[in-house]
C-alpha angles and dihedrals in degrees: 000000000000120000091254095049086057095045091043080051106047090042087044082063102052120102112238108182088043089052095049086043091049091041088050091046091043087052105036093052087047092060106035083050103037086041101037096047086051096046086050097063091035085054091052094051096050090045083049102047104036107012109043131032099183119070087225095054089074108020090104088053094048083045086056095047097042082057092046090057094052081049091056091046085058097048092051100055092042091050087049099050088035094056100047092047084058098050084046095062093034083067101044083052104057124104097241092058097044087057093040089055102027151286103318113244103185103210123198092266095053096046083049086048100060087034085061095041087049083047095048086048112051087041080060091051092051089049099045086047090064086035091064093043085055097049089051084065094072095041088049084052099049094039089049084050098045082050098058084043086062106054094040091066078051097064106046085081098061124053093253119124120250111191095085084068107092153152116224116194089194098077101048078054091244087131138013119263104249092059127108135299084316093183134068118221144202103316102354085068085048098063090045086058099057100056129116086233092053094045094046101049089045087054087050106048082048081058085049095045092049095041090050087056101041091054080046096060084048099057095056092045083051095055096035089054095049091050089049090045084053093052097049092050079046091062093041096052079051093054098045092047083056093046096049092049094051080047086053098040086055104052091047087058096051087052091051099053085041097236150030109323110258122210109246087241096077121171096246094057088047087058096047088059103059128084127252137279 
């Protein structure tokens, strides 16, 4: 065998659509963790610094932020191991692979096995799906806030007044409702808005919001691609059941002929039929 027609081989075995859905998860989960962990702590130094003045006002809220990051540190150790045991068995299921190591034989365990990896993974689909809505929460509040802001710089050039214009982070639950002064108003939000914190937290909860989509988007291609991975050893189980029974059905005609099975043209019928010499 040539050096290409080894290099055509080994790449005919690898597992594209595993690889891309493994790629996009890989991706998607860096940046939701890296970027959420970081957003977290940018989120408890503004509360702290413009939103709250007592420590007990937002304990509960630091308490909350210090459990999402060990969350995140979780997600981020499952996804990894997750990812890699389905490129694994993307690999060992590929048709290449099946023909460099022998003829596949799919047992009871293995077809559990992909039945349980279909199951984990549309259960992680359902989950994300409720993780992304929740990661859109913190992006509508600080788009809501940089509005305001907006129009805030607007109208100091009118005469309107512009303290009526807040940000109360009471009622996104941030903070109970007995803290202060819990909200931000007219310039004073300004100011807060043109800070390298608020502007920072706002870009990386942007980053959440995409990687939580994009893992999101992996994780569909991944369960779409292992249903249609069932379907196709499916066929082939098909196919070998039909194969072994015309075996069968073959070897029961030759026993029953008692012997090899001869063509109807033998040679001793050919010679009957021609004239004589």
């Amino acid at each position: 065998m040539g050096c290409y027609d080894c290099c055509m081989k080994c790449l005919g075995g690898v597992p594209y659509c595993s690889l891309v859905a493994t790629l996009l998860c890989f991706s998607g989960i860096a940046l939701f963790c890296g970027c959420g962990h970081q957003a977290l702590t940018e989120t408890e130094r503004l509360i702290e610094t413009y939103f709250a003045r007592n420590l007990q006002d937002y304990i509960t809220l630091a308490y909350l932020i210090q459990y999402f990051q060990y969350v995140i540190y979780g997600l981020a150790s499952f996804f990894f191991l997750y990812c890699i045991v389905l490129l694994a068995e993307g690999f060992y299921t590929t048709s290449a692979t099946r023909q460099t190591f022998g003829e596949f034989r799919s047992t009871l365990c293995g077809r559990c096995l992909s039945s349980t990896f279909i199951l984990i993974t549309y259960l992680l689909v359902v989950v994300w799906l409720l993780v992304f809505a929740f990661s859109a929460l913190p992006v509508y509040f600080f788009y809501n806030m940089d509005t305001t802001c907006h129009t805030i710089t607007v109208l100091t050039e009118t005469p309107a007044s512009i303290n009526q214009l807040c940000i109360d982070a009471r009622q996104y639950g941030l903070l109970p409702w007995n803290a202060m002064p819990g909200k931000a108003c007219g310039m004073t939000l300004s100011t807060v808005c043109k800070t390298r914190e608020f502007r920072l937290t706002y870009d990386l909860y942007i980053a959440t919001f995409a990687g939580a989509g994009i893992t999101l988007l992996a994780l569909i291609h991944c369960s779409l691609q292992l249903a249609v991975r069932q379907v196709d050893l499916k066929e082939e189980r098909r196919q070998e059941k039909e194969k072994r029974k015309s075996y069968e059905l073959y070897g029961r005609l030759q026993k029953d002929i008692g012997g090899t099975m001869r063509s109807p043209y033998a040679p001793h019928i050919i010679s009957d039929s021609l004239p004589p010499d």
